[in-house]
N, C-alpha and C positions, 0 to 999 in steps of 0.2 A: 240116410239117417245119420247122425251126430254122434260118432265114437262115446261113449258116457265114462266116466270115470276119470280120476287122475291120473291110472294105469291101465296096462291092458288088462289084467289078470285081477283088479281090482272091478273091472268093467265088465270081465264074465262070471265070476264071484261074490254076489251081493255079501258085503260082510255085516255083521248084528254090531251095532253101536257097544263103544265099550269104554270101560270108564276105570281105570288104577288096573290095570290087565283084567279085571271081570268080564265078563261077557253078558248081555240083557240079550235076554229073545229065548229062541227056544234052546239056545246054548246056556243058560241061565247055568252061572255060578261054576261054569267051567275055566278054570284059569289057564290062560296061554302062556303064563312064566314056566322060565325050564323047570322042572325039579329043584336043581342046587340055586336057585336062585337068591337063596340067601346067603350066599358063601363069596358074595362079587364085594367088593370094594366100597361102592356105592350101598348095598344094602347093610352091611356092619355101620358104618357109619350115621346111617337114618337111625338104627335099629339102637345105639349109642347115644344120640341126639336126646331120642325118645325117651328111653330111661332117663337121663339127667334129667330132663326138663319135668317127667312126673315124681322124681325125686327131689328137684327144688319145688314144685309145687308143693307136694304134701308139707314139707319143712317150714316152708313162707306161709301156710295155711293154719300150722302150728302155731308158728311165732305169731301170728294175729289174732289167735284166738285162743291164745294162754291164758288170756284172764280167768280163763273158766275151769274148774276142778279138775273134770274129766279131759279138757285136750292134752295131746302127747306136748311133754314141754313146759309143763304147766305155768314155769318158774317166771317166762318171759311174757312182756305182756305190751299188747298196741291199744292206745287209748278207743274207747270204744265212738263211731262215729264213720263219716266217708272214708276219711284215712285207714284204717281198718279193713272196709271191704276192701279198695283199690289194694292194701298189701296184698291181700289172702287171695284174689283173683288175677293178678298182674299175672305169674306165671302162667297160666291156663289160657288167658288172651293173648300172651305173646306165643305160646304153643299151636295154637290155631291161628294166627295168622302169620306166621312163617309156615305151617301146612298150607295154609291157601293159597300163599306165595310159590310157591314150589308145585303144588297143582296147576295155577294157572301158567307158570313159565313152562310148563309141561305140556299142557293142552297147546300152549302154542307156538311149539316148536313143534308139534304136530302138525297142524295148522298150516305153519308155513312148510313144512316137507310137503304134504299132499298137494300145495297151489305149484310149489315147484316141477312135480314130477307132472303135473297135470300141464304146465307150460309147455313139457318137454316132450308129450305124448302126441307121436306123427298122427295120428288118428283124428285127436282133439285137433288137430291143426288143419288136416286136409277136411274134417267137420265146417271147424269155422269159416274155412275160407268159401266150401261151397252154400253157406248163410249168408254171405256176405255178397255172393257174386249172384246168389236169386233174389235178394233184397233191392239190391242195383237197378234189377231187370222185373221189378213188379212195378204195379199198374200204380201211378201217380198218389190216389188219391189214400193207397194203403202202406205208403211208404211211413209217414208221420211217426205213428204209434210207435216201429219198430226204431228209434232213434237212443233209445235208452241200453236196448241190446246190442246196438253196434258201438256204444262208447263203450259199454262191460268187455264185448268181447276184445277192443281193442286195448282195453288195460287187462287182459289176463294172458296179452300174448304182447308183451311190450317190444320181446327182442325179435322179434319175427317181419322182416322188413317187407316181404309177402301179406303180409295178415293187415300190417298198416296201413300197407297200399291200397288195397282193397277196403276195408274201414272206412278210409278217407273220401275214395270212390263212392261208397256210399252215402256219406252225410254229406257232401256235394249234390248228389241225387237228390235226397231228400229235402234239401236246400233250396233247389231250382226247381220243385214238382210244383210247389205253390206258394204263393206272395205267403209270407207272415210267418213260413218255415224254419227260417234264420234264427229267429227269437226262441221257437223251443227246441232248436236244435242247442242251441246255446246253455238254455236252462237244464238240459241232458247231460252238460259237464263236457261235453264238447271241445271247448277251447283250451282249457290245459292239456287234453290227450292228445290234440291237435299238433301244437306247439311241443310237446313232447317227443313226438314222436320224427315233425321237424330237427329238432336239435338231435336227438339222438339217432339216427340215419341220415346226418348230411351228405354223407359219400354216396348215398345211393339215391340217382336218378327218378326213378318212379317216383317213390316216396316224397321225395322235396317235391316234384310236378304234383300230384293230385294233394298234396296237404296246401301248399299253396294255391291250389284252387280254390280247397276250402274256405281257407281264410278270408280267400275274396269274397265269398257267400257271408261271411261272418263278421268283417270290419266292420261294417257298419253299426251292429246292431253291438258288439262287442266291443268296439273300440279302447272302454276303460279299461276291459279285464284284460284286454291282449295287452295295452301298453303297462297296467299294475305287473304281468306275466314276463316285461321284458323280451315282448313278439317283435317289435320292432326292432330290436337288434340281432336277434334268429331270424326274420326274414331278411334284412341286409347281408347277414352271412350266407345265408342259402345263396340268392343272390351275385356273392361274389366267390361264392365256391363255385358255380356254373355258369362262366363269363357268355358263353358262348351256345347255349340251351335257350333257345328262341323260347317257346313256352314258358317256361322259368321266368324269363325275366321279363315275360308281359303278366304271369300272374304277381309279381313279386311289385312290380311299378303298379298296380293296379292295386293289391292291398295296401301298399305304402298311401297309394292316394285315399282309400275310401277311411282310411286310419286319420290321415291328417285333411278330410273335410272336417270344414265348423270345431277343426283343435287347434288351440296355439299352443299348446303343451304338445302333441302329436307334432307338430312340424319344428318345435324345436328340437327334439328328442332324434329326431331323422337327419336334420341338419347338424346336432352335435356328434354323430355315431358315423359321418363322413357320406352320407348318402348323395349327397349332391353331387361331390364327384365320382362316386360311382356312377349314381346315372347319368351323368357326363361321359364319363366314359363307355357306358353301353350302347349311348345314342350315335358312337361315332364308331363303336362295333359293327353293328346291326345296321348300316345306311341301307341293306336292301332289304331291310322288313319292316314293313311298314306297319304293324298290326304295333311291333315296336316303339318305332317312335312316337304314333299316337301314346301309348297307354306312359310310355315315359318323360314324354312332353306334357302332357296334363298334369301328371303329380309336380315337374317341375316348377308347372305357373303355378300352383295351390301353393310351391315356399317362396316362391320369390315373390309373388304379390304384397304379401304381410310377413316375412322375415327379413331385415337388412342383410345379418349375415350370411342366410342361403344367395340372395342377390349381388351380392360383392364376388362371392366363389364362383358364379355362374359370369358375370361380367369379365372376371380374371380370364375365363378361357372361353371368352366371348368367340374368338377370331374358329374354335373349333364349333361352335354350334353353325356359325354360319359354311363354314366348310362341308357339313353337312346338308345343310341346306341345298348348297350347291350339286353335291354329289348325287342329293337323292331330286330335283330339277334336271340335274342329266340321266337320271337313269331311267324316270317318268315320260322326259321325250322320246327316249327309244320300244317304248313299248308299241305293240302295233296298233292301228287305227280301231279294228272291231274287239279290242279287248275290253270292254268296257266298263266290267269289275275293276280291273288291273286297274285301269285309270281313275277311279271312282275312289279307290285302296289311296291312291298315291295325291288326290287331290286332299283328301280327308288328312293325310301327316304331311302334308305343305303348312296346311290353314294351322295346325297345331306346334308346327314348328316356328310359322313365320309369326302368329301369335306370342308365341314365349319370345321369339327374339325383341319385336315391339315392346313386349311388358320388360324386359331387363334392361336395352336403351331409355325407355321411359326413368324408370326407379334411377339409373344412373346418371340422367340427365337433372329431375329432381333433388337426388342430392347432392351433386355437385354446385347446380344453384343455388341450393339455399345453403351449401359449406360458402359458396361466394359473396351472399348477400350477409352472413353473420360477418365474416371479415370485415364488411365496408361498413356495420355497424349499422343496424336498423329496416336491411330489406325484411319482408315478412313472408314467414315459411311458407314452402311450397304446399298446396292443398293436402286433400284426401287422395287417396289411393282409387285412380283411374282407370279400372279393370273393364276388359272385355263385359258384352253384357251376358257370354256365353263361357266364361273362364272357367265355371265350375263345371261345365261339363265333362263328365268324368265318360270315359269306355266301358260299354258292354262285353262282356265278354257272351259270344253266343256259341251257345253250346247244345249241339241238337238231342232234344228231347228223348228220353229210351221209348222203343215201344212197347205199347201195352200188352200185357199177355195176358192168358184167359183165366178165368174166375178158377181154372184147377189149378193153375200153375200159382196163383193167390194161396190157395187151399195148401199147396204144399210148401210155398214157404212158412204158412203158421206152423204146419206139420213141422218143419224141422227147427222151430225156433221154441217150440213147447218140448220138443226130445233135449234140445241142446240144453233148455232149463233145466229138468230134468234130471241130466245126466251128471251138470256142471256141481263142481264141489262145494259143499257147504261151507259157508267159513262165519266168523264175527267181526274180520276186519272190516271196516268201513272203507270202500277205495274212493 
């Protein structure tokens, strides 16, 4: 069961809701102020306030309603009409709303202590996490529903690079349990927690791998909101914070691609933030993984098809794609005869390398033709853009399915996701 409360002692303590130190319930009308509680700093001065403002009332109530025999004052007088009221009540409306002020900046700065100390309670934490890691591990079809709980939870524990990891884990899950998941994972508020929690734990390993999972479940469907979010340039940092994290940077090249399918806004934005040659430079990291070059070769051909400038960067350091080429042809021949994965792996990132190299001599050779033909004054430009008829096939990432578990273990994650309700603190902020 789910620690409850924002502390521990508030957690075995039901307290009766309280409102200017009163107490409602059956503590009714017991006050928690010390004794001398009017002798502090803060209460002289409310208690100062007070008086003045009921003594310029009654005087401003006076002066407006002098006209009449019997008010104190008599002598002065406000013409009778709106002007009039608005004198006589001004004080009295500005006295209740600097009270109201002062209660609400009250209320919530309570508010924000209880969300704090509730962050910081190991209980709520080892709670959430075991909601998190049975959410992961429930049966396909009852993951859905629960997508609202694992965004809350992952914004009430923001600094917790544990709590994120696991989060992430989960809306991954719930991503890949069934086609059409993505989209209300999405509308769950998903993608800014997402990308949050990206940017804010780049140092930490887990957390970049499973949010950048996410992501990949979420490009697609997300695409405007991750690039209006400025995700494309937090997953290039991820990216090039862990040069050398295989997984990272086949998630990272595979959100980059599913981002800039069908965008030319998306693939300028990647090409401006220097993405190309970074994945230039990972493809010539990684020559012996091949899960690599696929997933970093595909998003190459999506910018150099349709951008000139990703095309020029990639031709500049033409001589290192093909270097790779090379390297990973020698290292495909040494595998042995009945390895037949292996070979299958390494056939698959040939075709996708030797691909992008065609598509960048092509684009290079077009516009140098037709830079040649404008010179001699009247050749006519070179066609449309001559793609593969397979270029936009982007990589799967395959990812094997959790198994299911049985209708109690179902039962008991509802069980701790209604204690964890429950328990969790009330508040008004909208997150």
């Amino acid at each position: 069961a789910v620690a409850g409360g924002p502390a521990a002692q508030a957690a075995k303590e039901p307290r009766s809701p309280s409102i200017g130190g009163l107490v409602w319930g059956k503590d009714a009308l017991k006050c928690k102020c010390s004794s001398g509680w009017w002798r502090s700093a803060q209460a002289r001065i409310a208690l100062a306030l007070l008086g003045v403002a009921s003594i310029l009332a009654v005087i401003t109530a006076s002066l407006a309603l002098g006209c009449e025999e019997t008010a104190p004052l008599g002598r002065f007088c406000v013409a009778a009409g709106p002007a009039q009221w608005i004198v006589a009540f001004l004080p009295a409306a500005t006295a209740l709303a600097c009270g109201y002020w002062r209660f609400r900046r009250a209320f919530s700065a309570r508010a924000h202590q209880r969300e704090a100390t509730w962050r910081h309670d190991g209980e709520a934490q080892r709670g959430a996490v075991d909601v998190l890691e049975a959410l992961a591990a429930a049966p396909e079809a009852e993951r859905l529903k629960y997508a609202k709980q694992v965004v809350q939870i992952m914004k009430d524990f923001p600094e917790k690079g544990m709590i994120q990891h696991k989060g992430c884990k989960a809306l991954e899950a719930i991503c890949r349990a069934k086609k059409g998941n993505s989209a209300q994972v999405q509308n769950a508020g998903a993608v800014p927690v997402v990308l949050e929690a990206l940017q804010k734990h780049i140092r930490v390993k887990v957390v970049t791998q499973s949010a950048l999972a996410t992501l990949v479940c979420l490009a697609k469907v997300a695409k405007t909101q991750i690039f209006d979010l400025g995700g494309i340039s937090i997953v290039l940092a991820s990216m090039a914070k862990f040069k050398k994290d295989q997984p990272i940077q086949v998630s990272a090249a595979m959100a980059l691609g599913a981002l800039c399918l069908n965008s030319t806004v998306n693939r300028r934005s990647v090409t401006k933030y220097g993405g190309v040659d970074l994945m230039m430079k990972t493809l010539d990291r990684h020559t012996e993984h091949a899960d690599v070059l696929v997933a970093v070769a595909e998003t190459l051909l999506l910018l150099v098809k349709d951008e000139a400038s990703a095309r020029r960067q990639v031709v500049a350091v033409l001589n290192v794609l093909q270097g790779v080429i090379v390297k990973f042809e020698d290292a495909s021949s040494a595998l042995a005869p009945d390895d037949a994965r292996s070979r299958r792996e390494c056939d698959i990132a040939l075709r996708s390398l030797r691909k992008l190299e065609a598509q960048v001599r092509d684009g290079a050779e077009r516009t140098s033709t037709t830079r040649g033909g404008t010179a001699k004054g009247g050749a006519a430009k070179g066609g449309g853009d001559t793609g593969d008829g397979d270029s936009d096939a982007g990589s799967e990432v395959v990812t094997p399915r959790a198994t299911k578990v049985s209708a109690e273990q179902a039962l008991e994650l509802q069980d701790r996701l209604q204690k964890w309700a429950a328990h969790r603190p009330k508040t008004n902020k909208k997150k």
